[in-house]
C-alpha positions as CSV (number, residue, x, y, z in Angstrom):
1,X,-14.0,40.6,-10.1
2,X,-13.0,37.7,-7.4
3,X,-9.6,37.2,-8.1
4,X,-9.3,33.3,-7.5
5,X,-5.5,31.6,-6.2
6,X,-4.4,28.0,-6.2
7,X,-5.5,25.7,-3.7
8,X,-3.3,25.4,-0.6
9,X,-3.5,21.5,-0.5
10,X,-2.9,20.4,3.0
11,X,-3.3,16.4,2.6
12,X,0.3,16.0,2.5
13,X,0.5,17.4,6.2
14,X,-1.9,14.5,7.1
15,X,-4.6,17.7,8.4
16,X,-7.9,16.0,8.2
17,X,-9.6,19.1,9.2
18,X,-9.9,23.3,8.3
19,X,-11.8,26.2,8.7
20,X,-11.2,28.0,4.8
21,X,-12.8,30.7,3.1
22,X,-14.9,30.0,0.2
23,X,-13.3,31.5,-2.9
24,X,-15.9,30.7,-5.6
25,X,-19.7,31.1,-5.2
26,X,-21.1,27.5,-5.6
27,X,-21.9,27.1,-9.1
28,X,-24.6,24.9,-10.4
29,X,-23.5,20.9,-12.2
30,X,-25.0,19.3,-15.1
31,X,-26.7,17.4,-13.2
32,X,-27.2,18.6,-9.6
33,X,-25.6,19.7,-6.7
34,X,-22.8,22.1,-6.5
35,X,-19.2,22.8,-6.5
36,X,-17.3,24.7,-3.7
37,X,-14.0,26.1,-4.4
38,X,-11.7,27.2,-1.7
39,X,-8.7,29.0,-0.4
40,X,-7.2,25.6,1.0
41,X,-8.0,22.4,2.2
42,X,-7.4,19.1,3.6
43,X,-9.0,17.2,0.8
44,X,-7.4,15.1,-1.8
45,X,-9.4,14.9,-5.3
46,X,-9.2,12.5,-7.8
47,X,-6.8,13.2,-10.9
48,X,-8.2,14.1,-14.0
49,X,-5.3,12.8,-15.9
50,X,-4.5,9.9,-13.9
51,X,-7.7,8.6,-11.9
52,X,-5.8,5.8,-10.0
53,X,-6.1,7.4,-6.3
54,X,-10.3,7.9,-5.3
55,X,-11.1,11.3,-4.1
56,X,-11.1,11.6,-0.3
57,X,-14.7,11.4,1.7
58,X,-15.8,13.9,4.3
59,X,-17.9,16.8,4.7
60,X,-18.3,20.7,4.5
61,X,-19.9,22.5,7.1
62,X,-21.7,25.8,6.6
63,X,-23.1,27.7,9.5
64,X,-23.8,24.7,11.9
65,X,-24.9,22.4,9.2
66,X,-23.2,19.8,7.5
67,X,-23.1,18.6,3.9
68,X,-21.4,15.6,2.3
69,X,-18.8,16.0,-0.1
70,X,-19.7,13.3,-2.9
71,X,-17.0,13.9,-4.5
72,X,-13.7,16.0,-4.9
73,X,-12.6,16.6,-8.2
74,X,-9.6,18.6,-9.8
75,X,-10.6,22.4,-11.5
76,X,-8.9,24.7,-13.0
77,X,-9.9,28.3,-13.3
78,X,-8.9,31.4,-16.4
79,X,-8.5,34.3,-13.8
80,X,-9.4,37.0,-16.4
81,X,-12.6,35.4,-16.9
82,X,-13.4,33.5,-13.3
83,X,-15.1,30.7,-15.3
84,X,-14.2,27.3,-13.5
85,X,-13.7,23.7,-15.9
86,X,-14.0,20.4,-13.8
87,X,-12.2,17.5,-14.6
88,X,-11.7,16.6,-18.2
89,X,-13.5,19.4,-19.3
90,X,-10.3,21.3,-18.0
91,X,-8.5,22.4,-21.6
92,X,-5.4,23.2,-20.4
93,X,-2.2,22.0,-18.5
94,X,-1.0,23.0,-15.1
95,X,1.1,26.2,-15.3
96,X,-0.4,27.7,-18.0
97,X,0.0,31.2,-17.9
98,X,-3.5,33.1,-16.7
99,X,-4.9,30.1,-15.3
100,X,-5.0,28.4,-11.7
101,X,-5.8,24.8,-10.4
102,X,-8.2,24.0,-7.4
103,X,-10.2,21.2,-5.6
104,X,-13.2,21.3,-6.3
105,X,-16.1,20.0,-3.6
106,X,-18.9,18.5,-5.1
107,X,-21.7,18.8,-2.5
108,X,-25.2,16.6,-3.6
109,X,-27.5,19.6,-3.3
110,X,-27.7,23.2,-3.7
111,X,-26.2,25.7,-0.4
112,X,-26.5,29.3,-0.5
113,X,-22.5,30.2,-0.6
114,X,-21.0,33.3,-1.0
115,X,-16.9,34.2,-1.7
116,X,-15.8,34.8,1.3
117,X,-18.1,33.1,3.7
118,X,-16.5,30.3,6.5
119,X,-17.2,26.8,6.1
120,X,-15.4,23.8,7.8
121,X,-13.9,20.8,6.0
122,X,-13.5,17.6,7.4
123,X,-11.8,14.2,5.8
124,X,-13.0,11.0,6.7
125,X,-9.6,10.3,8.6
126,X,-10.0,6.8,8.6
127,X,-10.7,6.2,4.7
128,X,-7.8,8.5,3.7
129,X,-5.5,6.6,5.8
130,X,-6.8,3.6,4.1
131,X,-5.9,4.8,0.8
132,X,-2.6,5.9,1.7
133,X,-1.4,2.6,3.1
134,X,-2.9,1.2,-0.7
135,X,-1.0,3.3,-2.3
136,X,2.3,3.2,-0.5
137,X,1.9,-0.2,-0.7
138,X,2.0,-0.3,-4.2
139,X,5.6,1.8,-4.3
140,X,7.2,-1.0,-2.3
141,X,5.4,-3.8,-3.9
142,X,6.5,-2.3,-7.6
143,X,10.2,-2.2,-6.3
144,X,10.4,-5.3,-4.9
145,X,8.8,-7.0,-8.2
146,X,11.9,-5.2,-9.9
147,X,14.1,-6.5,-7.5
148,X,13.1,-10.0,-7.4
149,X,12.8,-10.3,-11.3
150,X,16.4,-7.9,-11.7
151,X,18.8,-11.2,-12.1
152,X,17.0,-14.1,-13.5
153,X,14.5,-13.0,-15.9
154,X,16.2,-10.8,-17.8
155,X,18.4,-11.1,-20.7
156,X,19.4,-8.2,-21.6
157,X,20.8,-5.1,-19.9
158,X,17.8,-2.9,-19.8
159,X,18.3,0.9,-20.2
160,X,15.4,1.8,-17.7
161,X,16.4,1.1,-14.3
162,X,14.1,1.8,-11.1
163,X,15.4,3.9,-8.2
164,X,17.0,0.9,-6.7
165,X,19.2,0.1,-9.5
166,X,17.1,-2.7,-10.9
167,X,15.5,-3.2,-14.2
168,X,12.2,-1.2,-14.0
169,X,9.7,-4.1,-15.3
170,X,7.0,-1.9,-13.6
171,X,7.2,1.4,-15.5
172,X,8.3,-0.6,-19.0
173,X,4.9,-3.2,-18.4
174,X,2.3,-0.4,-16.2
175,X,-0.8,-0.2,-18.1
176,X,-3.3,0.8,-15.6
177,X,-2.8,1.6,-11.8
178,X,-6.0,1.5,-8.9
179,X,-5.8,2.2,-5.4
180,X,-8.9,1.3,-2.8
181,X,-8.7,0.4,0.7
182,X,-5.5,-1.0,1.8
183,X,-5.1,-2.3,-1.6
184,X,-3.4,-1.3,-4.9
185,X,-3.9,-2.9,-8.6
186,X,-1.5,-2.9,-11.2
187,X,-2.1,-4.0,-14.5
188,X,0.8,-5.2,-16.7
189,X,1.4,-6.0,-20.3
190,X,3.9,-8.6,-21.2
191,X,3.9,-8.1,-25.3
192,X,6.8,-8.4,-28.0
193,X,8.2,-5.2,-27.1
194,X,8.9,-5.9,-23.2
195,X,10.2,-9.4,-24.8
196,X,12.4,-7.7,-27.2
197,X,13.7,-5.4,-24.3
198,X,14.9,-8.7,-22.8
199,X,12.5,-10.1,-20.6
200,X,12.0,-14.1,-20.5
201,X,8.3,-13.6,-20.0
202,X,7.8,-17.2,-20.3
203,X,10.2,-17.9,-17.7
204,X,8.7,-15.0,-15.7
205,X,4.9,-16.0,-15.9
206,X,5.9,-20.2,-15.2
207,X,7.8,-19.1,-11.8
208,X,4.9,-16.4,-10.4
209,X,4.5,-18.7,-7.1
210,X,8.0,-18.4,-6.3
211,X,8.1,-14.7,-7.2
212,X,5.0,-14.0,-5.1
213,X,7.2,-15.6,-2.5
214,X,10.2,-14.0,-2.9
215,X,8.3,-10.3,-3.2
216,X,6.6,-11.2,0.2
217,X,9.6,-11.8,1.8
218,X,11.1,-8.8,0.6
219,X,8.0,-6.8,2.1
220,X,8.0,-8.2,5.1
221,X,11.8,-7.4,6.0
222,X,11.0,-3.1,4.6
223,X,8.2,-3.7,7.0
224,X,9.5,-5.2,10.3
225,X,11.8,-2.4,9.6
226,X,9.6,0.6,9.6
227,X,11.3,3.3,7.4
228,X,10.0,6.5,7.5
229,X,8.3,8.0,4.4
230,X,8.8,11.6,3.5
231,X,6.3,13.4,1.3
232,X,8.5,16.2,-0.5
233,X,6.7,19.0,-2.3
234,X,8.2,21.7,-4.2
235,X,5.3,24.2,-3.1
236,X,2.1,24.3,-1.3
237,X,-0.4,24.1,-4.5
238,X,-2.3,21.7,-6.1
239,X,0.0,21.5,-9.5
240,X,3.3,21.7,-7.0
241,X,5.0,18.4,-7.9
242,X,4.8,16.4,-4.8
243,X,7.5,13.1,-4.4
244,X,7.3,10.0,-2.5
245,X,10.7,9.5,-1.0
246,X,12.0,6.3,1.6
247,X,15.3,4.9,2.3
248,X,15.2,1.7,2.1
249,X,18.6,1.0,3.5
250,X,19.8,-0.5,-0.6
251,X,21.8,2.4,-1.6
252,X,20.0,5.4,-3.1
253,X,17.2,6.5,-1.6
254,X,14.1,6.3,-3.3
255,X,12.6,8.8,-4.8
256,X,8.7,8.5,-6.6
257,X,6.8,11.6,-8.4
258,X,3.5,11.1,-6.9
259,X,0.9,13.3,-6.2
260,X,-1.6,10.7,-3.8
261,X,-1.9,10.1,0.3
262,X,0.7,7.9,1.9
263,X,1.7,6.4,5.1
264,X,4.4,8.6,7.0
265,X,6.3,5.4,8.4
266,X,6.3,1.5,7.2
267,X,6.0,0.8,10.7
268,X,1.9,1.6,9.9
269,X,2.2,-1.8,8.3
270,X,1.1,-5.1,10.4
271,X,2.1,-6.9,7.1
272,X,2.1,-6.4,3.2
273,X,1.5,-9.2,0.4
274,X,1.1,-9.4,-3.0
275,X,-0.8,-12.1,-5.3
276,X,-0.8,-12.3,-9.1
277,X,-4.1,-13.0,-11.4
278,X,-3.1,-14.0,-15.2
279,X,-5.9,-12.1,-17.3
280,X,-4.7,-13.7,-20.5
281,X,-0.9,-14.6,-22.5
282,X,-0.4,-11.1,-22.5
283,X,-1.9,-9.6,-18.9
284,X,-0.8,-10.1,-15.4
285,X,-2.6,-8.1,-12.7
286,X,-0.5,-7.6,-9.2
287,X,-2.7,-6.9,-6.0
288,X,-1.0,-5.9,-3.0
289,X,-2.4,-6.1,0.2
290,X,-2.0,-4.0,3.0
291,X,-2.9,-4.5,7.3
292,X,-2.9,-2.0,9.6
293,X,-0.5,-2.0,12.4
């Protein structure tokens, strides 16, 4: 019986490339193709849980040959059994006992693979980069939304507060998040429970041009700056819980649970903006823009 272990992720190292061994024999999709499981590797996958960070691109290369990795998904393998679930046909939650999560590499067609044999992975460098500036980008835009809305839009002392200290709108209004290249989306509902928590929404939604302004300016100074970003990880797998962590020079540093790509330094930044789009009374989208330096 192939006794199969928990990915060795090596994205947060920023390693775009690895020669691994191939843990799983490629086993047939639905529809076609075939998934390749692996000791370790430099790809990131998309979340089954929470999709908001696109799998990586790049390819595997078997014996000379090269395949294209359509997509990189999250598995999650009972060891007594060896049978492998793929995304949200996955019926169990990381650490349970007797099971083990991995990446899973969907290649397009069919490749003779055995556990065991070499292949080479490569990331598209230049996309995951891309992604990672989105998504840091929407850390600093979230926390300087919080900041620039902490002292005249609310009227009540809010008990969730954001690493900075201010009064986390973001997590309270967060529906949906979506990061593509060099940009992040968030979503936001402004309902009667934010309002009862003490938000002037009204107030909030009538000054968004000097917001946008204010949050811009805030960027740009955490920018010019160029902090460094740390990506702390409490192990080497998959299911470790992995943290985005920057100081921004305001007192604590922060401190994010996240499990995507990001920029090592804020000096990767040329610039970072925001704009708002009102959906309806109730739904304010933020997109924040990123440059390359």
């Amino acid at each position: 019986m192939i006794v199969i272990s928990a990915t060795h992720v090596l994205f947060p190292e920023r390693i775009y490339q690895c020669e691994a061994d191939v843990q799983l024999t490629a086993v047939a999709t639905p529809s076609q193709g075939c998934y390749v499981v692996t000791d370790k590797t430099p790809f990131h996958p998309v979340s089954h849980i929470w999709p908001d960070h696109p799998a990586d691109r790049g390819t595997l290369t078997l014996a000379g040959q090269a395949y294209e990795v359509v997509d990189c998904l999250v598995g999650a393998v009972e060891q007594q059994s060896g049978q492998l679930h793929v995304g949200k046909d996955i019926p169990v939650k990381r650490d349970e006992p007797g099971w083990v999560f991995v990446v899973v590499h969907q290649l397009a067609e069919v490749v003779d693979l055995h556990a065991g044999c070499k292949v080479m992975l490569n990331v598209d460098e230049h996309y995951q980069l891309a992604l990672s500036r989105g998504h840091s980008g929407g850390h600093l835009s979230s926390l300087a939304l919080n900041k620039v809305l902490h002292h005249d839009f609310w009227r009540k002392d809010a008990s969730r507060k954001d690493e900075l200290g201010h009064y986390d709108f973001h997590s309270y209004a967060q529906t949906e998040s979506r990061v593509t290249e060099d940009c992040s989306t968030d979503t936001y509902r402004i309902g009667k429970t934010l309002r009862k928590r003490g938000l002037n929404a009204a107030d909030m939604l009538a000054a968004l041009p000097v917001i946008t302004e204010q949050i811009n300016q805030q960027l740009a100074l955490w920018c010019e700056a160029g902090y460094p970003v740390h990506l702390r990880r409490e192990g080497e797998a998959l299911t470790d819980s992995r943290y985005w962590r920057c100081d921004l020079q305001e007192g604590q540093v922060v401190e994010i649970p996240c499990g995507g790509t990001h920029v090592r330094s804020l000096a990767e930044y040329a610039a970072l903006r925001v704009e708002f789009r009102i959906d309806s009374d109730q739904e304010l989208v933020m997109l924040t823009y990123s440059n390359p330096a």
